[in-house]
C-alpha positions in Angstrom: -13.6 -9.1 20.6 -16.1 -11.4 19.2 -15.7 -14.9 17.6 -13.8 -13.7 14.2 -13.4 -10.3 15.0 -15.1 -6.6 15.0 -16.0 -5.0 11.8 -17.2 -1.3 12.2 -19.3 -0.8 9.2 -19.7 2.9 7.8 -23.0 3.5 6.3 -23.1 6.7 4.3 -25.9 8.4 1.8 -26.8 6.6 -1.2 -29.5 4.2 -2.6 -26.8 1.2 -2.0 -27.4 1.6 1.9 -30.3 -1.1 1.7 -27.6 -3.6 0.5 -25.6 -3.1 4.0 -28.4 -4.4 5.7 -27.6 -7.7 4.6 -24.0 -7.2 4.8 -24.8 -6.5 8.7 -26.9 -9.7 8.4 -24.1 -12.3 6.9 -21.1 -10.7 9.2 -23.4 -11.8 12.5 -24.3 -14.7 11.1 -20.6 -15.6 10.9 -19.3 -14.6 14.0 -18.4 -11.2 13.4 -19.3 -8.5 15.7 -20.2 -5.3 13.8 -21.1 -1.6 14.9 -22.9 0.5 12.6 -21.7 4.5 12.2 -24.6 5.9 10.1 -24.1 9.3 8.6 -27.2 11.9 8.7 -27.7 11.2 4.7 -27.6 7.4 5.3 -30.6 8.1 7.9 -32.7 9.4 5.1 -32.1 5.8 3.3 -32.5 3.5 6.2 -33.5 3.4 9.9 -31.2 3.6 12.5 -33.1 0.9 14.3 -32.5 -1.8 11.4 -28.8 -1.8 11.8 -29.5 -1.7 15.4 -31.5 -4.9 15.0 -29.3 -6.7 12.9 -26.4 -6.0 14.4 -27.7 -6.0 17.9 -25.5 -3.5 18.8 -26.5 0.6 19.2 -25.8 2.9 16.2 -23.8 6.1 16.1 -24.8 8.5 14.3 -24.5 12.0 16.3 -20.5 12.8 17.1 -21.9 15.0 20.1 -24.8 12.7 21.2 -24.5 11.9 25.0 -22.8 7.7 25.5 -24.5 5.4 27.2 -21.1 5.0 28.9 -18.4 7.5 29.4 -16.3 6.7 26.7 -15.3 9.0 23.6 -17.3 7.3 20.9 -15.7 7.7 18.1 -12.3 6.8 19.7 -14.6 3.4 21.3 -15.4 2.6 17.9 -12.0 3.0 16.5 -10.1 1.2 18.6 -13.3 -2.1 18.5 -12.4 -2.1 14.9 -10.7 -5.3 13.4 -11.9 -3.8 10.1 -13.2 -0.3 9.0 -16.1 -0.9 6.3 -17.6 1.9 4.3 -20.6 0.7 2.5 -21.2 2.0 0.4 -18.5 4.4 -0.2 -20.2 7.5 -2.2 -17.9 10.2 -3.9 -18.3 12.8 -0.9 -17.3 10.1 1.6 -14.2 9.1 -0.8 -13.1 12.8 -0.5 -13.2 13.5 2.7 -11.6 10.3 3.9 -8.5 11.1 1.2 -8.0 14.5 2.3 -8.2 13.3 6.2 -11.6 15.6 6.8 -13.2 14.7 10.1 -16.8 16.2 10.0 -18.9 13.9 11.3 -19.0 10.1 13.4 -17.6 8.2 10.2 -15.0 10.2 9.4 -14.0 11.1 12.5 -14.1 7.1 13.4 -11.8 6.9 10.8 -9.4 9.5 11.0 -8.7 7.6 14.4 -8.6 4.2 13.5 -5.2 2.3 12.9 -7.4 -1.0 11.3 -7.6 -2.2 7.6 -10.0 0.5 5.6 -11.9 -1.4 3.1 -14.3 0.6 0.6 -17.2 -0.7 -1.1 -17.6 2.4 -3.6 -21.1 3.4 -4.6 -22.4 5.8 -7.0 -23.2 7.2 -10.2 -21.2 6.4 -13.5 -20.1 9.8 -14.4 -19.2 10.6 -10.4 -17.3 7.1 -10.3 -15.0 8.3 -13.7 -14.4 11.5 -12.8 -11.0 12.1 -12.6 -11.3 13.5 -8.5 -13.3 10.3 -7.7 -10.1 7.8 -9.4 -7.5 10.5 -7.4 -9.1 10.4 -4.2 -9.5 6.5 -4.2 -5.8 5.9 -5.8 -4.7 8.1 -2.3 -6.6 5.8 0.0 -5.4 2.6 -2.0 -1.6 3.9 -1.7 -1.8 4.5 2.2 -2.9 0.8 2.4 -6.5 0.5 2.2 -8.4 -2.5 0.2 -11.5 -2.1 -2.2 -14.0 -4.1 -3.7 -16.1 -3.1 -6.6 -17.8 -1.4 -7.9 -19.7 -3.2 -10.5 -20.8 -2.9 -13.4 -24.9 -3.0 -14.6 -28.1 -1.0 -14.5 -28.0 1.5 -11.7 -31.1 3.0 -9.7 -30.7 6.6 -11.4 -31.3 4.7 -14.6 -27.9 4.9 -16.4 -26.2 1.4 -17.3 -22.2 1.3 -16.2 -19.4 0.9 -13.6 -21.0 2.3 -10.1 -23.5 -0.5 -8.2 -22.1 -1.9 -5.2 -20.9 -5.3 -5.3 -22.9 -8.2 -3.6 -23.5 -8.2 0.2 -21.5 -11.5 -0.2 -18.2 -10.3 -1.9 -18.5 -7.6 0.6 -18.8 -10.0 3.8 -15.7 -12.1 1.9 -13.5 -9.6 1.9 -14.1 -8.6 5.4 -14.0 -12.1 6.4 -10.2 -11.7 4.2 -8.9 -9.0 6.1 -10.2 -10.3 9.1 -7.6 -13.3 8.6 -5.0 -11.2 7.5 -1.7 -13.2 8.0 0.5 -12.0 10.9 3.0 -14.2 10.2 6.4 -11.5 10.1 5.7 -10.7 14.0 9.1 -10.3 15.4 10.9 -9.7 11.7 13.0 -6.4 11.7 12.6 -5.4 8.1 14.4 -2.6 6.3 13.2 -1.9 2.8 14.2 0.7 0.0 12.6 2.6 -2.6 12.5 5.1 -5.0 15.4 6.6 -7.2 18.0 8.9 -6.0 19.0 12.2 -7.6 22.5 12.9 -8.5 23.2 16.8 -8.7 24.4 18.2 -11.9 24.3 21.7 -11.1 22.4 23.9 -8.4 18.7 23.1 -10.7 19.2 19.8 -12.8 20.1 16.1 -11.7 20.4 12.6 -13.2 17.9 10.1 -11.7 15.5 7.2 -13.3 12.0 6.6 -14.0 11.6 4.4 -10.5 8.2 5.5 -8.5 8.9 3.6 -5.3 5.7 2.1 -5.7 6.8 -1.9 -5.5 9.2 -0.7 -2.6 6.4 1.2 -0.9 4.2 -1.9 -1.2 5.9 -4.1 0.0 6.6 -2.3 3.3 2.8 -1.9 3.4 2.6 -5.5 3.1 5.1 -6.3 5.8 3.8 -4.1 7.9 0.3 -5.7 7.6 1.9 -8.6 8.6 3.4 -7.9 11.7 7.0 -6.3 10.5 8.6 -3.8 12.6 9.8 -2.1 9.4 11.8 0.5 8.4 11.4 2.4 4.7 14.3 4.3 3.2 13.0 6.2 0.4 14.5 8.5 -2.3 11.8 11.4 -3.4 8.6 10.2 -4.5 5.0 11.4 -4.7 3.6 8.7 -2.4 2.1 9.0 1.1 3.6 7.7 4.0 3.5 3.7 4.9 1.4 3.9 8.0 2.8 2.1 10.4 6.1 2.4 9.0 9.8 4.5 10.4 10.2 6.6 7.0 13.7 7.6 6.2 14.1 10.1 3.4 17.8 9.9 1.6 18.2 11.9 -2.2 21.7 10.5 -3.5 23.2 7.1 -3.8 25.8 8.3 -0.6 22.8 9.2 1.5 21.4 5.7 0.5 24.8 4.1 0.9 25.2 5.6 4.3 21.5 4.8 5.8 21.4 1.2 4.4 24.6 0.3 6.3 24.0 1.8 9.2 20.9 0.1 9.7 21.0 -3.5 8.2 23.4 -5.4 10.5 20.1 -4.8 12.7 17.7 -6.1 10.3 16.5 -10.0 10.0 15.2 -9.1 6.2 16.7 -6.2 3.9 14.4 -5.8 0.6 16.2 -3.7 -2.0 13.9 -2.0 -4.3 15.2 0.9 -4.5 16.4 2.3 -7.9 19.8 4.5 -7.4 21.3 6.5 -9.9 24.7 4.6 -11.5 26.6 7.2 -12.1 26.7 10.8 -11.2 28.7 13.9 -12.4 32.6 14.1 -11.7 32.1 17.6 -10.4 28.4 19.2 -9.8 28.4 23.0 -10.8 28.4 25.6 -7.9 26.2 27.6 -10.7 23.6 26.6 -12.9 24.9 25.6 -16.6 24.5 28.2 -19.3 23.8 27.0 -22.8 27.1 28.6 -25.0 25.9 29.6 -28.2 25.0 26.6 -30.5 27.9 24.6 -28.8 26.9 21.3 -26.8 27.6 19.9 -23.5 30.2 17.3 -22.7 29.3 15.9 -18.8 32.2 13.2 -17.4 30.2 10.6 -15.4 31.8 8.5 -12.4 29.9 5.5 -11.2 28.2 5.8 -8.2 29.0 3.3 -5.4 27.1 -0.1 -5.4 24.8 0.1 -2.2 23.2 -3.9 -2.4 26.9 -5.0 -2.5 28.2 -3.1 0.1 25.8 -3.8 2.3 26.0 -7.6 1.3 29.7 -7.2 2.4 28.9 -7.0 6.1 25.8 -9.7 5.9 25.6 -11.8 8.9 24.0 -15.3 9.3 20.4 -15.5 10.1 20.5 -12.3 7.6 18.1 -12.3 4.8 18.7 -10.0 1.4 17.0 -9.3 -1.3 17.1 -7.6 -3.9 15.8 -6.2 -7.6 16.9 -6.2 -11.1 15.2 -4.0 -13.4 16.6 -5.5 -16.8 15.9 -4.5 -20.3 17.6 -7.5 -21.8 19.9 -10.9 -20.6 17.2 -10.4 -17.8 18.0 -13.9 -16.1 22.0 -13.8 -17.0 22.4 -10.4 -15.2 20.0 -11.6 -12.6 21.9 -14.6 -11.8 25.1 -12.5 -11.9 23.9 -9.7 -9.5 22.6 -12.8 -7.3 26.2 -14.0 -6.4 28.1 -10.6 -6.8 26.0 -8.7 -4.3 25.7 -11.8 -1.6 22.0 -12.1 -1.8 19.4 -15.0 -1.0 16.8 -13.7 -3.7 16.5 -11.6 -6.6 13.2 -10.2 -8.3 14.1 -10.2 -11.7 11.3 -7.6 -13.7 11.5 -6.7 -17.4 11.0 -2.7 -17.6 10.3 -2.9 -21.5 7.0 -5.5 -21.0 4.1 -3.2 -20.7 2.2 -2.9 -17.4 6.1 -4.2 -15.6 7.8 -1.0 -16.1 8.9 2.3 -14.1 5.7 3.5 -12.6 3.2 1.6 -13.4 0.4 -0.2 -10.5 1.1 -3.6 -12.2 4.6 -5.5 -12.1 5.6 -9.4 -13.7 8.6 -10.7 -11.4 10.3 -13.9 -11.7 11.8 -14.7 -7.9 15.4 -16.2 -8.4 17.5 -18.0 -5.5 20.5 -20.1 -6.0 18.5 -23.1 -6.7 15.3 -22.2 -7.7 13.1 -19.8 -10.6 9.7 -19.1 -9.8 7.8 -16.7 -12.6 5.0 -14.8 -11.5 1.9 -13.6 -13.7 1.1 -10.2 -14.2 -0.6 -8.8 -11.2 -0.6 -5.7 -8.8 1.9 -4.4 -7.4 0.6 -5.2 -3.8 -0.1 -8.5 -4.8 3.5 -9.1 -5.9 4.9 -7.5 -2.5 3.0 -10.6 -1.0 4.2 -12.8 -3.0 8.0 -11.9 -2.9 7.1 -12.0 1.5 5.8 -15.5 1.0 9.2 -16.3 -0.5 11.2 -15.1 1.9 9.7 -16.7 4.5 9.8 -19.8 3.0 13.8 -19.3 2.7 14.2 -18.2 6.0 12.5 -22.0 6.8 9.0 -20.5 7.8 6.5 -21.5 5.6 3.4 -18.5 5.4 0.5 -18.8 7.0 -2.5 -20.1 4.3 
């Protein structure tokens, strides 16, 4: 590895491509070692032989060009990587890397390559809005992969909008970011939940709630970024997989009841943010429910078992639990009261009825509560907010996190 690290840098086909010169230029100049992947478009933009200069290192650009040494490149190249750089990152390259298409050295680089992703996105207004281009980069961002720009300004078809690449030097920053990354939950067992559950009325209809599993899935992103060896127990969502993450699929409170305390007394950290139902159907019908002329429907409701308390029951010392309380008012009574009644060391305390903090939304507002303290948090992302609750439970469990 060199000095800071090995960035393999991604180079695909649009006007941008001269900036990633200077990107190439800066990350040397720091101590970063950096292969260039060039895709045949990119070739039509800039030489080969610059990025070999600058980065002093050969280019790849043909998947079936002969190695200097017998090595698979693209599996070479995927395992040097610290941090996987695509700069820019056009539409085409966007979509292929979101569906997991592998037809070339870039994207076959990356289909094998287990490092931080980081996109510097590239291209016209109208391509950067279309509604494929935000899908296709929302899917990257929710498997764990970091982005920076575009920006806004005159662009070199002539239009004026959101589209230019950002500066070689935000670029080069953010590498030099990820490159830091903190691993400071090596050696942390951490089970975390997410997602509702589904509580069957009849053999086509359930109760559930409006949860996502979107803070739950990002914060086992997060911990696994960190060095976590973590587990995910998740009720049905449309989210991908946490790379790097055992996944554990449960659909009703009992199935989340019956996973959670199996496997926390062999946790160090438990992170609750999963959303279960509170109450399900006395009796679930064999058949589906027929309306009955104009007549309603009377359903009798039985509370569903409290999963963060149970499990809190059987907590052992070096243990530490967490968990969430979606509140639509009282917000820090009930979260003071669900603090002591279910045995935790932290609460996240959100208020679903302030906009961009409720049910499925990327942003979240949390205040952090322990028995002696109240820390409010600003609005931010949701991945932002899964490192900030980590912070805090390291700092409880007497580690302070790594700057």
């Amino acid at each position: 590895m060199d000095g800071l690290g090995t960035v393999v840098l991604g180079v695909t086909g649009g006007i941008a491509a001269y900036k990633s010169c200077e990107v190439v230029s800066r990350l040397v100049k720091a101590g970063v070692g950096v292969y260039v992947i060039m895709t045949r478009s990119a070739c039509e933009f800039v030489s080969p032989l610059t990025f070999q200069t600058l980065s002093r290192n050969p280019v790849a650009v043909d998947t079936f060009e002969a190695p200097n040494a017998w090595e698979v490149e693209h599996i070479s190249l995927a395992k040097k990587a610290d941090v996987l750089l695509v700069a820019p990152a056009t539409a085409n390259v966007l979509a292929k890397l979101a569906n997991g298409l592998a037809d070339d050295m870039l994207t076959t680089t990356a289909l094998a390559c287990d490092a931080p992703l980081l996109l510097a996105p590239a291209m016209n207004t109208v391509m950067w809005q279309h509604p494929a281009t935000q899908q296709n980069l929302q899917t990257l961002l929710a498997r764990g992969a970091r982005s920076v720009g575009p920006e806004g300004g005159s662009l070199a078809c002539g239009d004026v909008g959101a589209g230019r690449m950002s500066e070689p030097q935000d670029i080069v920053d953010a590498c030099l970011s990820l490159l830091a990354a903190r691993r400071d939950m090596e050696g942390l067992r951490v089970l975390v939940t997410a997602g509702p559950t589904r509580e069957a009325l009849d053999p086509v209809r359930f109760l559930t709630n409006r949860s996502s599993g979107k803070m739950g899935y990002a914060i086992a992103r997060a911990a696994v970024a960190r060095g976590a060896q973590v587990t995910l127990v998740t009720g049905p969502v449309h989210l991908p997989a946490v790379a790097g993450a055992g996944m554990v699929p449960v659909t009703t409170t009992a199935d989340l009841l019956r996973e959670v305390t199996l496997r926390a007394p062999g946790q160090d950290v438990l992170i609750q943010a999963a959303a279960p139902a509170d109450f399900a159907p006395a009796l679930a019908s064999e058949r589906k429910l027929k309306k009955n002329g104009d007549g309603g429907l009377t359903l009798e409701l039985v509370q569903t078992a409290d999963v963060a308390r149970e499990a809190g029951r059987s907590k052992k010392p070096g243990q530490t639990f967490v968990g969430f309380a979606a509140e639509t008012h009282d917000g820090l009574e009930n979260a003071r009261r669900k603090l002591e009644s279910k045995f935790l060391d932290l609460i996240a305390l959100n208020d679903v009825t302030r906009p961009g903090a409720g049910f499925d939304t990327d942003t979240n507002e949390l205040t952090l509560l322990t028995r002696d303290t109240v820390k409010e948090l600003p609005m931010m992302s949701k991945q932002e907010a899964a490192e900030a609750l980590l912070d805090e439970i390291l700092r409880l469990r007497g580690k302070a996190p790594d700057a």
